[in-house]
C-alpha positions, 0 to 999 in steps of 0.5 A: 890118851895124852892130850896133844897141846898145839902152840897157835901160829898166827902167821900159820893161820893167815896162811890158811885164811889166805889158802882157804879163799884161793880153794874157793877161786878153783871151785868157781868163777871168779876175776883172774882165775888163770892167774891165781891157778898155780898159787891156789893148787898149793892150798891143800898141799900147804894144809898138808904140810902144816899137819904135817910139821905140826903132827911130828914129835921128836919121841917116836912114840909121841909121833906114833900116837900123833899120827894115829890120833890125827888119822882116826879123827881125819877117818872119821870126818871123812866116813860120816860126811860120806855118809851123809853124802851118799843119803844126798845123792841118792835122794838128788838121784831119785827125783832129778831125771836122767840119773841111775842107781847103778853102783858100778866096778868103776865106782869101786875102784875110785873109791878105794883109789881116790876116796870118792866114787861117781856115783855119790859125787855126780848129778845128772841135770838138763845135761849137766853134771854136778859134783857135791863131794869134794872129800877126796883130800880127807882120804887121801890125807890118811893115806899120806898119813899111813906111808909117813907112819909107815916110815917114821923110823926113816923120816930124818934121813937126807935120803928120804928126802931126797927119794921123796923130792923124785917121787914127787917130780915123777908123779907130777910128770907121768900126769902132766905127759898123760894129762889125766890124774894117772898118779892117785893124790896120796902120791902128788899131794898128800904124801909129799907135802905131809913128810915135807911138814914133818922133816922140816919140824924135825931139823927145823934148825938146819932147814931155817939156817940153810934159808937164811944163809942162801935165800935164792934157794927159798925163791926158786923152791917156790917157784918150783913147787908153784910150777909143779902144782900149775902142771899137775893134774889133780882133778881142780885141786 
């Protein structure tokens, strides 16, 4: 298999140190947590589009292989740490009281949904529920990456695009008027930000052109995505 070469991006790599550091403020206590919400929900996201920009390639073959290089090694990391995951709980089940075994439709159903179920990712404790997996963004990150391979053929296409841009707005809405995640990750998360890498990869030029020539535009896409993610709900992230 051809070796897949990637040009290091230091800029790219601040963004993902700073990402990482506001990912951590959504998993715990910490000063002006409130204030740093909208930014830190678009950490996963921004990983998704830079996998994104950096998965695409102008030869279609090249990006077939690209998506499915990247999907396997994703799968993979996700499957063993659920296994290891899984060996955790139970273990965590066994000897802390007031937790069951019970393996329930439910705990199918988000695990095919969401790529984690209730009964590997909580324990019961004096009360208390713990989360110990927070793997759903591998999951679901090869689930985007199947609906972008599923429509490469189309992935340029200003149409696309813009049927994307609705999908996202929808999505985001039926959430945030249901104030639950009715909408799985893939389709407010994964998906759109992974074609977003893509087709900006793919008409870099006119993209980075357009931006210059109208700046504003830059700050109220921003805004807009800051303003999506604060009204999402996704489950923290």
């Amino acid at each position: 298999m051809e070796h897949l070469q990637v040009k290091r991006d230091y800029a790219v790599d601040l963004g993902r140190f700073a990402f990482a550091f506001l990912v951590v403020t959504l998993h715990m206590p910490m000063f002006a947590n409130q204030y740093l919400l909208p930014l830190a929900r678009c950490a996963v996201p921004f990983f998704y589009l830079v996998s994104g920009y950096y998965m695409f390639k102008p030869d279609e073959r090249k990006f077939s292989r690209s998506i499915v290089h990247n999907g396997r090694k994703w799968l993979k990391l996700y499957v063993s740490y659920m296994a290891v995951f899984m060996v955790v709980s139970c273990v965590l089940k066994l000897f802390v009281p007031g937790n069951g075994f019970d393996w329930t439709y439910y705990d199918t159903i988000c695990l095919l949904r969401e790529g984690v179920s209730p009964f590997i990712d909580q324990v019961n404790d004096e009360r208390e529920t713990y989360g110990i997996t927070t793997l759903w963004f591998l999951y679901e990150g090869v689930v985007g990456m199947l609906i972008v391979y599923i429509l490469k053929k189309r992935i340029g296409k200003t149409s696309t695009l813009l049927g994307v841009f609705l999908l996202y707005i929808i999505t985001v809405s039926v959430n945030h008027y249901f104030e639950d995640r009715i909408i799985p990750r893939f389709l407010t998360a994964s998906f759109p930000a992974f074609y977003a890498g893509v087709f900006i990869h793919c008409h870099y030029d006119a993209v980075a052109d357009f931006f210059r020539r109208y700046k504003h535009t830059l700050l109220l896409a921003g805004f807009f995505v800051l303003y999506g993610e604060y009204i999402t709900n996704r489950g923290g992230v």
